[in-house]
C-alpha positions in Angstrom: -26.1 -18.1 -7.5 -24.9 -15.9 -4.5 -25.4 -19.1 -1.7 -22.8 -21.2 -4.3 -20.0 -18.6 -5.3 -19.8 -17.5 -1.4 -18.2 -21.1 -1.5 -15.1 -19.6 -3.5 -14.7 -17.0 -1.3 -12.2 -16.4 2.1 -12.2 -13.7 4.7 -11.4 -10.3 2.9 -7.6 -8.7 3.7 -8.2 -5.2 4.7 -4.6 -3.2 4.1 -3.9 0.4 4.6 -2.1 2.0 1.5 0.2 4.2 2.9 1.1 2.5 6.6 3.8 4.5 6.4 1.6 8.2 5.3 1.0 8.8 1.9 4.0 10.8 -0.1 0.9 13.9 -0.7 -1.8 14.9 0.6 -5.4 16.2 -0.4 -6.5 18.3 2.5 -9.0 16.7 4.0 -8.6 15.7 7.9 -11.2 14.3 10.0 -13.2 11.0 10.0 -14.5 9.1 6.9 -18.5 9.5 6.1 -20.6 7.1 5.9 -23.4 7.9 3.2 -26.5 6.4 1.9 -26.6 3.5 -0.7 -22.9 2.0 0.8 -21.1 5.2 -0.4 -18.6 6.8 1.8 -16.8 10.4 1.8 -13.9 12.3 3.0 -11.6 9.2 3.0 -8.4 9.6 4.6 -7.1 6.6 5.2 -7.5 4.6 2.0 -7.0 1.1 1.8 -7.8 -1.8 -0.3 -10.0 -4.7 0.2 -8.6 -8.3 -1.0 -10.6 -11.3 -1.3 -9.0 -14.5 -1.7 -10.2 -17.5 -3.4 -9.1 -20.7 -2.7 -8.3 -22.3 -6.6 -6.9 -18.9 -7.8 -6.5 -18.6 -11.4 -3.8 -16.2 -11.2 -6.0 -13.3 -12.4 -6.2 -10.2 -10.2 -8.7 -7.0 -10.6 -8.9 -3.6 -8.7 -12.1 -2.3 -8.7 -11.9 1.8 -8.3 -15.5 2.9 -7.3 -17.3 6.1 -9.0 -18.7 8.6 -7.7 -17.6 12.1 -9.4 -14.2 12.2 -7.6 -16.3 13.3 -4.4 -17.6 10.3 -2.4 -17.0 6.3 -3.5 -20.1 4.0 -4.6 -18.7 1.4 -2.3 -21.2 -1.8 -2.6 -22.8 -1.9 -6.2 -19.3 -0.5 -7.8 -17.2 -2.6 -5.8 -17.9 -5.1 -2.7 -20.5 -6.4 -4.4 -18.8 -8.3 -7.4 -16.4 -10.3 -5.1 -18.5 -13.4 -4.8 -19.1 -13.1 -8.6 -15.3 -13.0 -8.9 -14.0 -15.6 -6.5 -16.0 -17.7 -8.6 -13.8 -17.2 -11.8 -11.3 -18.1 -9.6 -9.7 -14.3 -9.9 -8.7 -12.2 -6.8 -10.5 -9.5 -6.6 -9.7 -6.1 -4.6 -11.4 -3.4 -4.4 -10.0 -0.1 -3.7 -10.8 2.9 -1.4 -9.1 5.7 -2.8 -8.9 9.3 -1.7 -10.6 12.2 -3.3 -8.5 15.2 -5.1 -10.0 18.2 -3.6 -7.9 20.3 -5.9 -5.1 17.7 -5.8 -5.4 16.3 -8.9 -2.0 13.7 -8.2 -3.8 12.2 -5.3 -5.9 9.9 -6.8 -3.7 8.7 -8.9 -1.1 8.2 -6.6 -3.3 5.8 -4.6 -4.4 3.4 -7.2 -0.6 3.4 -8.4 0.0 2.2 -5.0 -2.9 -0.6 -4.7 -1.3 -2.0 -8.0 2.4 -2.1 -6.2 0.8 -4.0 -3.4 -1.0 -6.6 -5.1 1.9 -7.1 -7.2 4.1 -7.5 -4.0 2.0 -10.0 -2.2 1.2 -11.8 -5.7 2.9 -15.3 -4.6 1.0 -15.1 -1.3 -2.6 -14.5 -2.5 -1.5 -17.1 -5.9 -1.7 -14.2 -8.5 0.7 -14.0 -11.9 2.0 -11.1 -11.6 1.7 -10.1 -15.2 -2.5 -10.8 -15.2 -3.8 -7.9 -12.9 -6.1 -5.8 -14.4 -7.8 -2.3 -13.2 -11.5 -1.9 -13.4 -13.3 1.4 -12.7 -16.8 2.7 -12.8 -17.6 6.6 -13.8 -15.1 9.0 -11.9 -13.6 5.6 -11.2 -13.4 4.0 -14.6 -11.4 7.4 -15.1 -9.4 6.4 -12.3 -9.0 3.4 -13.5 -8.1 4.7 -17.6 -5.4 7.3 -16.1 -3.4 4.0 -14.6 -3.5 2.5 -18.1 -2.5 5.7 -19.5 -0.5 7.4 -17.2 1.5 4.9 -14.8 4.8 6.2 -14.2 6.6 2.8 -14.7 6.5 -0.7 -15.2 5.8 -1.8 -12.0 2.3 0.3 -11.9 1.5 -0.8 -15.6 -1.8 -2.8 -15.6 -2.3 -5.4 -17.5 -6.0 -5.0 -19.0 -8.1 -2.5 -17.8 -12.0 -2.5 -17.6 -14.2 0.4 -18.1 -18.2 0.9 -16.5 -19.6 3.6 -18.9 -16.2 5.5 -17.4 -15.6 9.9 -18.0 -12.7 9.7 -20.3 -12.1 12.9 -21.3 -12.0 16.3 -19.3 -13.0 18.2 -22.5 -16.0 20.6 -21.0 -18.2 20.0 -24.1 -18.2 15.5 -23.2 -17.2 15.4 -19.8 -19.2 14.6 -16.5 -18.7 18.1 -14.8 -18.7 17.2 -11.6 -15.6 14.9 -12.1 -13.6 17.5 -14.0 -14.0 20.2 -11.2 -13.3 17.9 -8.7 -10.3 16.4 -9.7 -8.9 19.6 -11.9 -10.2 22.3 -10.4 -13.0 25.5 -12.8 -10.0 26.8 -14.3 -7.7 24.4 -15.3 -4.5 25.2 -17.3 -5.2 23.3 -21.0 -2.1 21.3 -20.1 -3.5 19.8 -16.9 -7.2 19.2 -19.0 -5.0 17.7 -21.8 -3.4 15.4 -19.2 -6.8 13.8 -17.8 -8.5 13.6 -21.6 -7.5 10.1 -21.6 -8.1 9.5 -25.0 -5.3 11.9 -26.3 -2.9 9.6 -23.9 -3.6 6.4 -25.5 0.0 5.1 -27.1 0.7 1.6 -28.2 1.9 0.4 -24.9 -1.9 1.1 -23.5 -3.3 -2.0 -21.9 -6.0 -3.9 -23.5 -9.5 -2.7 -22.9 -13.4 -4.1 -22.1 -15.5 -0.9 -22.1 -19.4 -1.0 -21.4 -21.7 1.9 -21.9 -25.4 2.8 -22.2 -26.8 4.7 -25.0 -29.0 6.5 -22.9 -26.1 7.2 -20.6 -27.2 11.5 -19.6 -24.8 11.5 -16.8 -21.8 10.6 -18.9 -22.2 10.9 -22.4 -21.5 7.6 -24.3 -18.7 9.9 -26.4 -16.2 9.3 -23.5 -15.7 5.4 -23.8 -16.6 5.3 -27.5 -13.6 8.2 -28.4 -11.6 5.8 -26.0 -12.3 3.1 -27.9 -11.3 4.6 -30.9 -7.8 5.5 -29.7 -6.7 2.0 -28.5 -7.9 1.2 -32.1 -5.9 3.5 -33.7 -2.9 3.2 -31.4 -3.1 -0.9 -32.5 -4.2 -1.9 -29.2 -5.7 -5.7 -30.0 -8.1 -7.5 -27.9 -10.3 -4.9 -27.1 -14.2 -4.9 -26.7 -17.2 -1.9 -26.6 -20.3 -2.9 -25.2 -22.8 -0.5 -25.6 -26.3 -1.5 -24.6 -29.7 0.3 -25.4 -31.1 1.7 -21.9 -29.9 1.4 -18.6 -28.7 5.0 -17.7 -25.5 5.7 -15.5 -24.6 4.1 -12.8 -25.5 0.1 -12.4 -22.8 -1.6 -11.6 -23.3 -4.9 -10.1 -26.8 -3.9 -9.9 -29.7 -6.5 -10.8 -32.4 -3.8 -11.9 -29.6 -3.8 -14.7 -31.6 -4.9 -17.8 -28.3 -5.7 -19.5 -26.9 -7.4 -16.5 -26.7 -11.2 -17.9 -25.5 -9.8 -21.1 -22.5 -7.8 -20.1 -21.3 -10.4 -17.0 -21.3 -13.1 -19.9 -19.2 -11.1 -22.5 -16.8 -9.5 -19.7 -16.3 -13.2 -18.4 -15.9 -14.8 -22.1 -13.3 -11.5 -22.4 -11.1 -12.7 -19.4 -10.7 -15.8 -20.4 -10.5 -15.7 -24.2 -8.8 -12.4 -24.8 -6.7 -12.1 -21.7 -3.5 -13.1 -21.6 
């Protein structure tokens, strides 16, 4: 399977953010850090990672990588769905954002930006502007829920956003902890944890959603995507779809120790094509 969809791939773009300097700043100076397992820390010059395909379908996704708003599961969370993509025919890009370290706009900022700049090089790489979607895993798939919730206009709007068993809300009882201290601090104000409990900023205009979850899930409880779920439901959010699968844990990704693997690449590629506009 890999040796055939490496056919539909093209040499990745690799594009700074913020050529410019980002508008805000985190903190953090110094050199990136590579980690075990293809994770990486203390990014300070984010970037994203585009990989053409040569019969594009005029789909795009950004992949935001988890890893508790401290470090970025790189490979199994991002790099490593590209062939799998290129194959659908959708450009895929994968995001390296920076952490918050107490600044919980940066994050956001960045993945408000990736959007901008697929959308402006849309004609080049053969992308419909109005078909790109944000994907997230973990502290990433809550990443990737704030853009569907909280863009600040039009132009950083996704169009469909997709959810690995993603922290949703920042309520202490449900949350991942880890996430919530990292991105709004021990001692938030109840505005700022209001703001990142995603679920409470679901509204009509929130894209369409493909959520997928374990039961056994003791890293993130499955109460964040499920309460998510709910919301887009009762917003009247159509064409949305919760997977939740019996085992498996946190973190798989694109991994093939993934019991559930066959099961959720099938729906999630039925979902693109069926209930994506």
């Amino acid at each position: 399977m890999f040796i055939s969809t490496m056919l539909f791939a093209q040499t990745p773009i690799v594009l700074p953010l913020w050529p410019e300097g980002a508008p805000n700043s985190n903190g953090l100076t110094g050199t990136e850090e590579d980690l075990e397992g293809g994770r990486v820390a203390n990014v300070v010059q984010p970037s994203i990672t585009v990989y053409p395909v040569k019969n594009p379908n005029g789909m795009a996704i950004i992949a935001c990588p988890g890893g508790g708003y401290a470090r970025l599961a790189m490979n199994h969370e991002g790099h490593d769905m590209a062939a799998w993509m290129g194959a659908q025919g959708i450009t895929y890009v994968v995001l390296k954002y920076r952490m918050p370290n107490g600044h919980h706009e940066v994050p956001l900022s960045d993945a408000e930006q990736a959007i901008r700049l697929v959308r402006a090089h849309a004609s080049e790489w053969g992308i419909n502007p109005a078909r790109i979607g944000i994907m997230g895993a973990s502290a990433g798939g809550h990443l990737a829920a704030s853009l569907a919730t909280l863009y600040s206009s039009e132009e950083t709007r996704p169009d469909f956003q997709i959810l690995f068993y993603p922290v949703i809300s920042m309520n202490p009882q449900v949350t991942h902890a880890g996430s919530r201290e990292n991105l709004i601090g021990k001692n938030p104000t109840p505005e700022l944890e209001k703001r990142y409990t995603l679920e409470k900023q679901v509204n009509a205009r929130t894209p369409q959603a493909f959520i997928m979850l374990s039961a056994d899930d003791r890293s993130v409880p499955p109460a964040n995507g499920i309460h998510y779920f709910e919301a887009l439901l009762t917003n009247g959010v159509s064409g949305c779809s919760l997977h939740v699968y019996p085992s498996g844990g946190h973190g798989w990704g694109f991994r093939d120790g993934f019991a559930f693997k066959r099961q959720w690449t099938g729906e999630l590629e039925k979902w693109l094509k069926e209930e994506v506009k």
